[in-house]
Backbone as XML, in Angstrom:
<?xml version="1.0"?>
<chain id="A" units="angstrom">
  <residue number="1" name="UNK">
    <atom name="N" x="0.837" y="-1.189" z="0.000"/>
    <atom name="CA" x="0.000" y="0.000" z="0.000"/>
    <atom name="C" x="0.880" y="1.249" z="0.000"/>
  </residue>
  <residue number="2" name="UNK">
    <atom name="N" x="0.612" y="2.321" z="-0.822"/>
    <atom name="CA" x="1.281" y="3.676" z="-0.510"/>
    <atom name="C" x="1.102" y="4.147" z="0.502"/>
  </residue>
  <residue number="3" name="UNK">
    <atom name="N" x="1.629" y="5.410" z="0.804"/>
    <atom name="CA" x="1.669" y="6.338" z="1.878"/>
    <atom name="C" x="0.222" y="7.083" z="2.059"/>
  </residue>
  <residue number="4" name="UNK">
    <atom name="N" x="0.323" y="7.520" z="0.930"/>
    <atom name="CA" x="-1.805" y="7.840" z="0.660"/>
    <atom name="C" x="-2.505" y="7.222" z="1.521"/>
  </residue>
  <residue number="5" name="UNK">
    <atom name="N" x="-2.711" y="6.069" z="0.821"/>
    <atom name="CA" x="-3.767" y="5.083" z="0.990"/>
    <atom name="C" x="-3.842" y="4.636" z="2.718"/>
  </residue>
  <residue number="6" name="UNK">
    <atom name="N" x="-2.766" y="4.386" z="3.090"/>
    <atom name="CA" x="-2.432" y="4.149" z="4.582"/>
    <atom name="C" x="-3.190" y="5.216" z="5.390"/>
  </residue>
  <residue number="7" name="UNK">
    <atom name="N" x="-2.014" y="6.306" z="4.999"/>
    <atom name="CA" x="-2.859" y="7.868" z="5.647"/>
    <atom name="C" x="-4.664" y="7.818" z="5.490"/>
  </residue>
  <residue number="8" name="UNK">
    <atom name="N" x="-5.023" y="7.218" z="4.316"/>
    <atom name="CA" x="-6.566" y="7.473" z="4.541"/>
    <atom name="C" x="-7.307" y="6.214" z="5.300"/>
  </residue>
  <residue number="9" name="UNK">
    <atom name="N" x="-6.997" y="5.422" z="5.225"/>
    <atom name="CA" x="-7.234" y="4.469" z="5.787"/>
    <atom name="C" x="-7.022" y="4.733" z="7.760"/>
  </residue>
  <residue number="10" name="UNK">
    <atom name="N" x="-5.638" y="5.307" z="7.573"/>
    <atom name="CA" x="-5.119" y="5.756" z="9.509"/>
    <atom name="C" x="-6.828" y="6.792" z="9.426"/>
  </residue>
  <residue number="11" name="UNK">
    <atom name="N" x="-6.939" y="7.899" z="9.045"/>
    <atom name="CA" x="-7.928" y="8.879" z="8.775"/>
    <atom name="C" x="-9.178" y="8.140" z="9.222"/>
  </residue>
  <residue number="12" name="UNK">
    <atom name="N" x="-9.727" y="7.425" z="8.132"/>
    <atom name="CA" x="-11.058" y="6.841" z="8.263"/>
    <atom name="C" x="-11.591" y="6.035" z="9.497"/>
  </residue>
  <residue number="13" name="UNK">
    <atom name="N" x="-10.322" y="5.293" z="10.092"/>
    <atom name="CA" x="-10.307" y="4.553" z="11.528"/>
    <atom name="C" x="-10.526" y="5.706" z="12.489"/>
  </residue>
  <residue number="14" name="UNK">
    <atom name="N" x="-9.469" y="7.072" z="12.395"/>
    <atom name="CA" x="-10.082" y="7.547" z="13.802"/>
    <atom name="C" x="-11.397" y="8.209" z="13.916"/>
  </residue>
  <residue number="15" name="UNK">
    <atom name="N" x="-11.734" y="8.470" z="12.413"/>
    <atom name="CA" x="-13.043" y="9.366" z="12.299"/>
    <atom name="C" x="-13.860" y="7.721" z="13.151"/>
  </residue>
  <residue number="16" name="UNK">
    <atom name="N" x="-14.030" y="6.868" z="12.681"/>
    <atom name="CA" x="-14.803" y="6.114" z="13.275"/>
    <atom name="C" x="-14.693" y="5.701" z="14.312"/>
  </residue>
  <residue number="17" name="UNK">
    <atom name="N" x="-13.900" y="5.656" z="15.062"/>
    <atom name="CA" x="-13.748" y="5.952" z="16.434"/>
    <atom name="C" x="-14.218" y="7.099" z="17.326"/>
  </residue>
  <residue number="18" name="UNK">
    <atom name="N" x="-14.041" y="7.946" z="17.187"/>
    <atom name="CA" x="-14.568" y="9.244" z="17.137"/>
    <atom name="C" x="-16.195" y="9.533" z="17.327"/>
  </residue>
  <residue number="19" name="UNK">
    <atom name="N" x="-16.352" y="9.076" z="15.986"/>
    <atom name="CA" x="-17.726" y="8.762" z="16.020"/>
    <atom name="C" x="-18.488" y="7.640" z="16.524"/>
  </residue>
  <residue number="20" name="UNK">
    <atom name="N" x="-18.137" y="6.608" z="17.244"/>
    <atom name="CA" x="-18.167" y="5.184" z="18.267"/>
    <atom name="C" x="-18.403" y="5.806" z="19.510"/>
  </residue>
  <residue number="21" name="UNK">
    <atom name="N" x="-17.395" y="6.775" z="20.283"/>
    <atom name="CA" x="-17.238" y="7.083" z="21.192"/>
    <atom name="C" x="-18.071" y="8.230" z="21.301"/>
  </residue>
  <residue number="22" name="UNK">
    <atom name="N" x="-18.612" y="9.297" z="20.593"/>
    <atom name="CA" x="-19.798" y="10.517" z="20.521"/>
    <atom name="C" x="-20.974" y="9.573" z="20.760"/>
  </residue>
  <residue number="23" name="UNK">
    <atom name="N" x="-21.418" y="8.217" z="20.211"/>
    <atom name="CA" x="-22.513" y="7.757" z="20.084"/>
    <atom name="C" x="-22.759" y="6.809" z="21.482"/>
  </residue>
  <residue number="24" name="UNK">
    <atom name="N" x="-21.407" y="6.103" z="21.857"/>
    <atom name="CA" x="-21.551" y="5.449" z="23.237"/>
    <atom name="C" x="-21.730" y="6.732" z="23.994"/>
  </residue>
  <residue number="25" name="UNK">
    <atom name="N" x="-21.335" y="7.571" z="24.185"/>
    <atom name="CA" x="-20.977" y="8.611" z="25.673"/>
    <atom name="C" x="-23.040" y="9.197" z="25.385"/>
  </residue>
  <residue number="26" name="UNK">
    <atom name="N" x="-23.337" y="9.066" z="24.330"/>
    <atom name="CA" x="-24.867" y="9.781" z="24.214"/>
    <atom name="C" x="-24.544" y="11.253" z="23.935"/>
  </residue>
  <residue number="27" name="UNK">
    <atom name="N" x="-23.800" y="11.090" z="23.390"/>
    <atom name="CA" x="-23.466" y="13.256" z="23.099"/>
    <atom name="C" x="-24.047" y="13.454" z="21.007"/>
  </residue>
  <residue number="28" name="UNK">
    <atom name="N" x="-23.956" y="12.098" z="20.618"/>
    <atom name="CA" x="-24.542" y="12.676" z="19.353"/>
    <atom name="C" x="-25.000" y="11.461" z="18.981"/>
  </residue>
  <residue number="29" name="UNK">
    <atom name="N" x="-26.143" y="11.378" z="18.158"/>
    <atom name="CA" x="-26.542" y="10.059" z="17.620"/>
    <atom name="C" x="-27.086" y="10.263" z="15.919"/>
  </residue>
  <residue number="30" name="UNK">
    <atom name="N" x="-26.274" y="11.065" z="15.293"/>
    <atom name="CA" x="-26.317" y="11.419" z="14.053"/>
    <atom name="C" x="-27.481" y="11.759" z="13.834"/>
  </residue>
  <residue number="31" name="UNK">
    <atom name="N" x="-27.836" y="11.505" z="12.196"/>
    <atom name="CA" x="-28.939" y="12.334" z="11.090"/>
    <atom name="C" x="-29.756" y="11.067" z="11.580"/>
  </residue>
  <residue number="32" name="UNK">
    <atom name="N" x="-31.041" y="10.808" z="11.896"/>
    <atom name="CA" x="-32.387" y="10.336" z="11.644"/>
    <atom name="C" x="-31.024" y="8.759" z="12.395"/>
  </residue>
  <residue number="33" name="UNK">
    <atom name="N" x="-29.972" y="8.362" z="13.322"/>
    <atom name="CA" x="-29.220" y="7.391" z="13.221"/>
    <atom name="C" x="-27.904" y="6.990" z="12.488"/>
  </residue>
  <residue number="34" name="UNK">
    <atom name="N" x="-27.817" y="8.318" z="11.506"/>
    <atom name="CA" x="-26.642" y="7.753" z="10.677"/>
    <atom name="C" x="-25.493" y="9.210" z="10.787"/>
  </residue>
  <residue number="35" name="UNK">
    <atom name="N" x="-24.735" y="9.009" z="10.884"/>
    <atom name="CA" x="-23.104" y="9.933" z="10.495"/>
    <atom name="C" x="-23.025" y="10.007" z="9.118"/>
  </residue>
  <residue number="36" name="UNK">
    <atom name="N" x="-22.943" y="11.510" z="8.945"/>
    <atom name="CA" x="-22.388" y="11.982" z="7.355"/>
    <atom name="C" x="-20.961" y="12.659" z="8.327"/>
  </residue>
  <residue number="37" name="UNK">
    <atom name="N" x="-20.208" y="11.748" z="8.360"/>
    <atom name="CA" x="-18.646" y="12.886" z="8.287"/>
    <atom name="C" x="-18.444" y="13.546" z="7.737"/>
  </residue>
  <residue number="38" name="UNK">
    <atom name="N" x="-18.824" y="13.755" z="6.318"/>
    <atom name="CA" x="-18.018" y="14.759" z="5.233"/>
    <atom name="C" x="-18.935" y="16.253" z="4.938"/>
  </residue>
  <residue number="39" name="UNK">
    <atom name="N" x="-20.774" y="15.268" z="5.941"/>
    <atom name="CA" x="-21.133" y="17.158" z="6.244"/>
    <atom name="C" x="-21.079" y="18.184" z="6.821"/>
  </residue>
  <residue number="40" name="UNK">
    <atom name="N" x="-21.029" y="19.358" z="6.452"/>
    <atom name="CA" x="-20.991" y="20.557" z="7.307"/>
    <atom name="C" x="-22.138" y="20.415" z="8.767"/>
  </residue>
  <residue number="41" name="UNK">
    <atom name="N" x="-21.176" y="20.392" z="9.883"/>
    <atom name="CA" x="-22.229" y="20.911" z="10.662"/>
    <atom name="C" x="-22.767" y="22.102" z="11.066"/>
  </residue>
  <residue number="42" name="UNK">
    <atom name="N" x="-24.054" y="22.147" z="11.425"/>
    <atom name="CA" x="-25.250" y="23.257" z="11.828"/>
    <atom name="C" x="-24.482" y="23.527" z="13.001"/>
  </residue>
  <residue number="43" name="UNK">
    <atom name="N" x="-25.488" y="25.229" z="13.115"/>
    <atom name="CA" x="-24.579" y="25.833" z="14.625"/>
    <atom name="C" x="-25.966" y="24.986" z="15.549"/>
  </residue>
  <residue number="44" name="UNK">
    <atom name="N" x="-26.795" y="24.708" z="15.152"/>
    <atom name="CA" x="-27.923" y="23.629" z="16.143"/>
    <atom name="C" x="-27.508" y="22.178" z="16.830"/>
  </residue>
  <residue number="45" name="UNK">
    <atom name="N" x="-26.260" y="21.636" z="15.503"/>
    <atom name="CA" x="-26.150" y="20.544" z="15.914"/>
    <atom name="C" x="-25.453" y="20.523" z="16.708"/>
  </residue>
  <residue number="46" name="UNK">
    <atom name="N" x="-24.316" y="21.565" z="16.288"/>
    <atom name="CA" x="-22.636" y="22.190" z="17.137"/>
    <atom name="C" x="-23.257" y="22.208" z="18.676"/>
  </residue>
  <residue number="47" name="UNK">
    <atom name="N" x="-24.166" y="22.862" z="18.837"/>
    <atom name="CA" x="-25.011" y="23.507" z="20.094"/>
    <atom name="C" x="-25.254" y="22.041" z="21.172"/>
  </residue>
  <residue number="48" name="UNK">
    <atom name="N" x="-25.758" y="21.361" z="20.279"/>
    <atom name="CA" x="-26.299" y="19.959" z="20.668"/>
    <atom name="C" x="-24.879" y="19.324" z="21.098"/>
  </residue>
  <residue number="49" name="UNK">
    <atom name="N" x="-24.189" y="19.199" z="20.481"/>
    <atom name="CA" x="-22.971" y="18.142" z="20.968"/>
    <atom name="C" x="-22.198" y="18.897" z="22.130"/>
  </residue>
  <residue number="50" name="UNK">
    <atom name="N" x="-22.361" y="20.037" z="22.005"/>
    <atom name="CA" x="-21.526" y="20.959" z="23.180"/>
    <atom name="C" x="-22.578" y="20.926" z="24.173"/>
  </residue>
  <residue number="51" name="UNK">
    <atom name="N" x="-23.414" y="20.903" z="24.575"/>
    <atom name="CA" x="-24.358" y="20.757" z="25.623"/>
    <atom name="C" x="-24.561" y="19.249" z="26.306"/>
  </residue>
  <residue number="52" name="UNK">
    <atom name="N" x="-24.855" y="18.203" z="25.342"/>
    <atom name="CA" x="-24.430" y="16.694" z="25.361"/>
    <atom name="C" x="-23.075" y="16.527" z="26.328"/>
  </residue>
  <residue number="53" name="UNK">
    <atom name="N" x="-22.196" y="17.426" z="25.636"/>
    <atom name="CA" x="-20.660" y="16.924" z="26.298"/>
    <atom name="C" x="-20.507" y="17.591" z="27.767"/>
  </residue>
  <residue number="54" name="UNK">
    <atom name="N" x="-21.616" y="18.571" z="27.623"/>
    <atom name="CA" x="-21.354" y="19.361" z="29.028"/>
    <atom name="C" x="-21.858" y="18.549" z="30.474"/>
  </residue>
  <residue number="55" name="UNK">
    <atom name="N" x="-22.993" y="18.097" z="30.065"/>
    <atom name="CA" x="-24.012" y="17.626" z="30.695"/>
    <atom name="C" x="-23.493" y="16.322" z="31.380"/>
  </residue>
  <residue number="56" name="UNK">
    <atom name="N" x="-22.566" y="15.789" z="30.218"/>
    <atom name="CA" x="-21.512" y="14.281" z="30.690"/>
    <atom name="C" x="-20.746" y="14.370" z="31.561"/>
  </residue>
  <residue number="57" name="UNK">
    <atom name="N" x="-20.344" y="15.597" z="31.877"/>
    <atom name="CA" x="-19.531" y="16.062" z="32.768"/>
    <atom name="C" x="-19.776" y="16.554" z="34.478"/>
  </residue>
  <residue number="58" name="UNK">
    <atom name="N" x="-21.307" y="16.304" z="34.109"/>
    <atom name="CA" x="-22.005" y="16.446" z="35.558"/>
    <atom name="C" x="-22.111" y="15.061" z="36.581"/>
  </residue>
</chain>
């Protein structure tokens, strides 16, 4: 494998991790259940995960 391909591959693992760990902790549970990584997020959703994360902390 190239250096690329590795790098996206290293990439794609932590995004999904990432997103494993937002969905266990209950701080985000995506669109209608599902993760678009590659969309822009809303300042609603932004709002939502920063309040989620706050709240975890209580």
């Amino acid at each position: 494998m190239t250096f690329i391909i590795k790098l996206l591959l290293s990439s794609e693992r932590k995004t999904i991790n990432a997103i494993s760990m937002l969905h266990g902790l209950g701080i985000s549970n995506g669109s209608k259940g599902k993760f678009y990584p590659s969309n822009p997020t809303s300042r609603a959703r932004a709002a939502k995960i920063l309040v989620n994360s706050l709240d975890g902390l209580k």
